[in-house]
C-alpha positions as CSV (number, residue, x, y, z in Angstrom):
1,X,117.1,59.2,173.0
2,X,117.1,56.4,170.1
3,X,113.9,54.8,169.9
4,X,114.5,50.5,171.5
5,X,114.1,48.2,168.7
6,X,112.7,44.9,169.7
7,X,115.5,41.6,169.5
8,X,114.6,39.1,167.0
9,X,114.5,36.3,169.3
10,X,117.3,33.4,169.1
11,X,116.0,30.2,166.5
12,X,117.1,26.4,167.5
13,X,115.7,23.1,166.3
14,X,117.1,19.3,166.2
15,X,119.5,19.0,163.4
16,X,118.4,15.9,161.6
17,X,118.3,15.5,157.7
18,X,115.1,16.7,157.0
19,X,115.7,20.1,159.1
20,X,119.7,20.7,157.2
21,X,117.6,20.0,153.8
22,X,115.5,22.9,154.8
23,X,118.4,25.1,155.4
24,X,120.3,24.3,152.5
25,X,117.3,25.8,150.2
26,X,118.4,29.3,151.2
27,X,122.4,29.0,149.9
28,X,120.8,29.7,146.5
29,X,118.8,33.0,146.3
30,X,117.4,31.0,143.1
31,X,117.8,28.1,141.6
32,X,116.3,26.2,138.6
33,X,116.0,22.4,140.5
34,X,115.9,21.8,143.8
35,X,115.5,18.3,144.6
36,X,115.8,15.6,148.1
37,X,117.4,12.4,147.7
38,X,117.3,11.6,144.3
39,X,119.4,9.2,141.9
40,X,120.7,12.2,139.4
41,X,123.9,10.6,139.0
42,X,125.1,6.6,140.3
43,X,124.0,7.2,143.8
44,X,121.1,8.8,145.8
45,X,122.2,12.3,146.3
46,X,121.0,13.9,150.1
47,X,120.2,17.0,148.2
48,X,120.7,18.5,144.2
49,X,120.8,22.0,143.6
50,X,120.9,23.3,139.7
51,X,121.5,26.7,139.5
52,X,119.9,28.7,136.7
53,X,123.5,29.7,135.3
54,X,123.6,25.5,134.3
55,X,126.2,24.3,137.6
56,X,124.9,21.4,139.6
57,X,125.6,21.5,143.5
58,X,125.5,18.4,145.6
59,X,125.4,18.5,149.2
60,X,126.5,15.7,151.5
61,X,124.7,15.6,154.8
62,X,126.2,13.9,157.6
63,X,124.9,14.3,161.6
64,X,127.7,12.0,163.0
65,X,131.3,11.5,162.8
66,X,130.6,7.5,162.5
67,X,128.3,8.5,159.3
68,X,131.2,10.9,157.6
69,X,133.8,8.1,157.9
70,X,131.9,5.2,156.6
71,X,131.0,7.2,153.7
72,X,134.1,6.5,152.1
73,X,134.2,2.7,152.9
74,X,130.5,2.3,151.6
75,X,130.7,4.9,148.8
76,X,134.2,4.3,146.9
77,X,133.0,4.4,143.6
78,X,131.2,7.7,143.9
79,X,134.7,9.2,145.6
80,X,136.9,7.7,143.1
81,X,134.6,9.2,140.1
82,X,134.5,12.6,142.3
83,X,138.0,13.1,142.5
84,X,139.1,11.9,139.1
85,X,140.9,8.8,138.6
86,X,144.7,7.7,139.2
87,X,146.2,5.5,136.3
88,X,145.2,2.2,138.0
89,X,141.7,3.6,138.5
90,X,141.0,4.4,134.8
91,X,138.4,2.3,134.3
92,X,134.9,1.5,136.0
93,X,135.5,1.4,140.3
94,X,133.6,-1.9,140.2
95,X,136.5,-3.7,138.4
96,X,139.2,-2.2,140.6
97,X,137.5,-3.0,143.2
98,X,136.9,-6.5,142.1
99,X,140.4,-6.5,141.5
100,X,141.4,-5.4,145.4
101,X,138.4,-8.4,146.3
102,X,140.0,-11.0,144.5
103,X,143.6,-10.1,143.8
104,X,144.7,-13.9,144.8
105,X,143.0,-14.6,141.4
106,X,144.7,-11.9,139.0
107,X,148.7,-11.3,138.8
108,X,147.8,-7.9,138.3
109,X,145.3,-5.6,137.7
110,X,146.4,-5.6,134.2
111,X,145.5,-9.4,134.0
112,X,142.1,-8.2,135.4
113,X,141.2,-5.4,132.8
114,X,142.1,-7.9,130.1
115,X,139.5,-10.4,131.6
116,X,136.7,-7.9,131.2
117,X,134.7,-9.0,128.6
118,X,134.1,-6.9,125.3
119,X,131.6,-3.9,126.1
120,X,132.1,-4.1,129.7
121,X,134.7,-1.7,130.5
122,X,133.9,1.9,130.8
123,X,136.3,4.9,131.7
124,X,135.3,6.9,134.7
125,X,135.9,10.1,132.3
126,X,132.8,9.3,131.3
127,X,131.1,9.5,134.4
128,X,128.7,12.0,135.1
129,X,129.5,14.0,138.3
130,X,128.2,17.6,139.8
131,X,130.2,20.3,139.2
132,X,130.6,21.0,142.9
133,X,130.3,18.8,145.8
134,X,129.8,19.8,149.5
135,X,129.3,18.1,152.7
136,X,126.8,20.0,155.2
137,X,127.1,19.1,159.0
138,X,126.8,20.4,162.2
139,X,128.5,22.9,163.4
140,X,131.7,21.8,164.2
141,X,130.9,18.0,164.0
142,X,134.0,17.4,161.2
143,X,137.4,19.9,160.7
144,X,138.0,21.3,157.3
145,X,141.2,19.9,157.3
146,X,139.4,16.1,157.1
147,X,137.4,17.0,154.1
148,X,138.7,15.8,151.0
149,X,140.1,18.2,148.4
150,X,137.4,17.9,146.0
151,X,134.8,18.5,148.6
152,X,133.5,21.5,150.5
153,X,132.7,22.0,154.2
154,X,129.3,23.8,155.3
155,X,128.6,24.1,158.8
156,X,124.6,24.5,159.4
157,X,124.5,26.5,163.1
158,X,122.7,25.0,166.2
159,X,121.2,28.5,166.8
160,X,120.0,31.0,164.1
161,X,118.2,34.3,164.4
162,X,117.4,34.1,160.3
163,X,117.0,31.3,158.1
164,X,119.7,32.7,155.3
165,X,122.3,33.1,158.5
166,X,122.0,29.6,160.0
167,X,124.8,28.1,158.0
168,X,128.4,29.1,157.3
169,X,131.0,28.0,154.6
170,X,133.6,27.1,156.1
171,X,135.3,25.8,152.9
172,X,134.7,26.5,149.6
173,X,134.3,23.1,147.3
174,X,136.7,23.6,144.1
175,X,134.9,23.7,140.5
176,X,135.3,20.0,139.5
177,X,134.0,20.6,135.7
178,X,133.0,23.2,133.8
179,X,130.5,20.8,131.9
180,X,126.8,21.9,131.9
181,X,124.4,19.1,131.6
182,X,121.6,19.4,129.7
183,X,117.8,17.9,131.1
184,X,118.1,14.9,128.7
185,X,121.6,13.8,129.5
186,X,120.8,13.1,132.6
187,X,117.3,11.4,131.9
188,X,115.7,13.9,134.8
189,X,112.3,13.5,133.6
190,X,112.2,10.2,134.3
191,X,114.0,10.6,137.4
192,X,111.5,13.3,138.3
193,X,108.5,11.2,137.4
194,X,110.3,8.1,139.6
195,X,110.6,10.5,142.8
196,X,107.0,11.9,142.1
197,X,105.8,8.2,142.4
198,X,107.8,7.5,145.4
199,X,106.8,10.4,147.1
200,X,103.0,9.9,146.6
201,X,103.5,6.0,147.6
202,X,105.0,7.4,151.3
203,X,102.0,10.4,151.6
204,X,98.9,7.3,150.5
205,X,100.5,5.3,153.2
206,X,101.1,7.8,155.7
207,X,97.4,8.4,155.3
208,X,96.4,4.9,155.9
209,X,98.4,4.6,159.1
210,X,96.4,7.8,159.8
211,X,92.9,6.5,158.9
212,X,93.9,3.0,160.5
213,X,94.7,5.0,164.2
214,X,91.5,7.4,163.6
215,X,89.7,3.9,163.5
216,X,91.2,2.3,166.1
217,X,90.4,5.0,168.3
218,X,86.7,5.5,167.5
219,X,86.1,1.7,168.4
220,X,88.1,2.1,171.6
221,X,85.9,5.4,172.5
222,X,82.4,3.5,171.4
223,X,83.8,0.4,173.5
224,X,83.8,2.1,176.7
225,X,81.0,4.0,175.7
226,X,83.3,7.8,175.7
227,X,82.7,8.8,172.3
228,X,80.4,11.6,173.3
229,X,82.6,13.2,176.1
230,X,85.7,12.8,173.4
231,X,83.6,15.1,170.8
232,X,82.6,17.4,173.5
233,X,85.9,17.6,175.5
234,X,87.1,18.0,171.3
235,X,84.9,20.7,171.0
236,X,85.6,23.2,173.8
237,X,89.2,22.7,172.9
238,X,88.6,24.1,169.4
239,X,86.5,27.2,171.1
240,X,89.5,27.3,174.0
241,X,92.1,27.4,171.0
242,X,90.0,30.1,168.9
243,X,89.7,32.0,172.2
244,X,93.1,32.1,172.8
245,X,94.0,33.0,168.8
246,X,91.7,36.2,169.8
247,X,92.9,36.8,172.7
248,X,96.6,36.9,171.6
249,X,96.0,38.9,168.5
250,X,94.2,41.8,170.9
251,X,97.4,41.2,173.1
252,X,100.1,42.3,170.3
253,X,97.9,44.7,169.0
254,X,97.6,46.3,172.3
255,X,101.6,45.7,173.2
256,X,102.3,47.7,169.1
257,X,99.9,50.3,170.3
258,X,102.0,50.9,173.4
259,X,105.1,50.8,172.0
260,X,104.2,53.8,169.9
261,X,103.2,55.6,172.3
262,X,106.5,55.5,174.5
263,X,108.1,56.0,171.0
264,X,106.0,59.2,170.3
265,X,106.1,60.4,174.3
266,X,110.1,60.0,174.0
267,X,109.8,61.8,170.9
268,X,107.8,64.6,172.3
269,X,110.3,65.0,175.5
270,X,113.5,65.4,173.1
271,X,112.0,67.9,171.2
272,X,110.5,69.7,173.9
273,X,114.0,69.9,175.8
274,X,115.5,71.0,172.7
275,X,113.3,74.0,172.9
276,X,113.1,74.2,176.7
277,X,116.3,72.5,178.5
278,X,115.1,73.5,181.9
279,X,111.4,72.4,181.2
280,X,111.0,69.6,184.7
281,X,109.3,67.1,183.2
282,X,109.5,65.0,185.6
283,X,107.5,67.0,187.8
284,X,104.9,66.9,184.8
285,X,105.1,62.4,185.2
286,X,104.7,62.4,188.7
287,X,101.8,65.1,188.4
288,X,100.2,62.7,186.3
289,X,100.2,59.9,188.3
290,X,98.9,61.5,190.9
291,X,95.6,62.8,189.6
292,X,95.4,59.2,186.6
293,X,97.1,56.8,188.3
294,X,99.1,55.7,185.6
295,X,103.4,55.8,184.8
């Protein structure tokens, strides 16, 4: 008899950006950066990974279908730059685009490329991009076959037994460039410094809203006069909680230490029928129930 191996119990948690940012740490066994929302290239990225072999990953994140499609209405520069340019989108998006805005004023957009003024133009050759670009949603939120070509598709999974199995690549985003960047040429220290700053701007605040509610709620407890039956009602729910820690921990123990047993009695039997295959051993359980009591 094979010895019952306990089921690692089914994962599930609300899929918002925070949570898929979480997933998409494990893609990488290792990386070298690993950054959130940061301005690496001309736009915020959702999430940067820089592997240690020198290839930048980008990952999209998208938790509506609204949020996919208006990403290439409010992001057309970044797709344009992305997925290379056509011969009338050979220089910077912004003039093409002020080109599409205004055609009634041009008679062509070769009438508005020869308007820019001297220094202004800029070839989107020279724009920096990753070297592969992904867009992470949930499961089956988008179809692979609506994902552009330069682009792959990861689906992160509603329900997950292990964190480096709750996503799936459904496609595989083509190499865009073989360019490695190097720290400077993308200015990351700054960058990094920038997000450090942001970062401890939201935790200061978040810890005044915290200190401001603590306040609020010792002057409402001293107003009615309940500030002693808060500390002492506070108390026995830190004993109650330490209690139950204890308890729990003797629980597991005690459900381990049972679970070897049956292992080691089922052990015992197998080998004892090996040696004796007409040995009644149930005759031997219900015996000792009888005189222990026990199963």
């Amino acid at each position: 008899m094979g010895v019952l191996r306990k089921q690692t119990p089914v994962k599930s948690e609300p899929l918002t950006e925070q949570s898929i940012q979480r997933r998409l740490n494990h893609v990488f066994a290792s990386w070298k950066y690993n950054v959130d929302g940061l301005f690496v290239f001309e736009w915020e990225s959702d999430k940067l990974i820089w592997t240690k072999t020198g290839y930048i990953y980008e990952f999209e994140i998208k938790i509506s279908r609204a949020d996919f499609k208006n990403d290439f209405k409010n992001k057309k520069e970044k797709h344009i730059i992305l997925k290379g340019p056509t011969e009338e989108e050979c220089f910077m998006p912004s003039f093409y685009q002020s080109y599409e805005w205004n055609r009634h004023l041009y008679n062509s957009i070769d009438d508005c490329k020869a308007r820019i003024k001297p220094g202004d133009s800029h070839l989107i050759e020279s724009h920096k991009k990753p070297n592969y670009f992904y867009y992470a949603v949930p499961e089956g939120l988008i179809q692979p076959e609506e994902v552009p070509e330069y682009a792959g598709l990861i689906y992160i999974l509603k329900k997950y037994r292990y964190e480096c199995q709750s996503y799936v690549i459904v496609k595989k985003a083509p190499c865009l460039h073989k360019q490695k960047y190097k720290d400077g040429e993308l200015n990351l220290a700054e960058k990094f410094w920038w997000n450090w700053q942001s970062d401890r701007r939201l935790r200061q605040e978040a810890q005044r809203e915290r200190d401001d509610a603590r306040k609020a709620l010792q002057e409402e407890l001293a107003e009615r006069q309940q500030e002693e039956t808060y500390q002492s009602l506070k108390w026995k729910y830190k004993v109650a909680s330490s209690e139950r820690d204890e308890y729990q921990s003797l629980y597991s123990a005690k459900c381990r230490d049972q679970d070897i047993d049956r292992m080691i009695i089922r052990k015992l039997r197998h080998e004892l029928l090996q040696l004796k295959p007409d040995f009644d051993y149930k005759a031997l359980e219900a015996e000792c129930e009888k005189i222990y009591g026990i199963k």
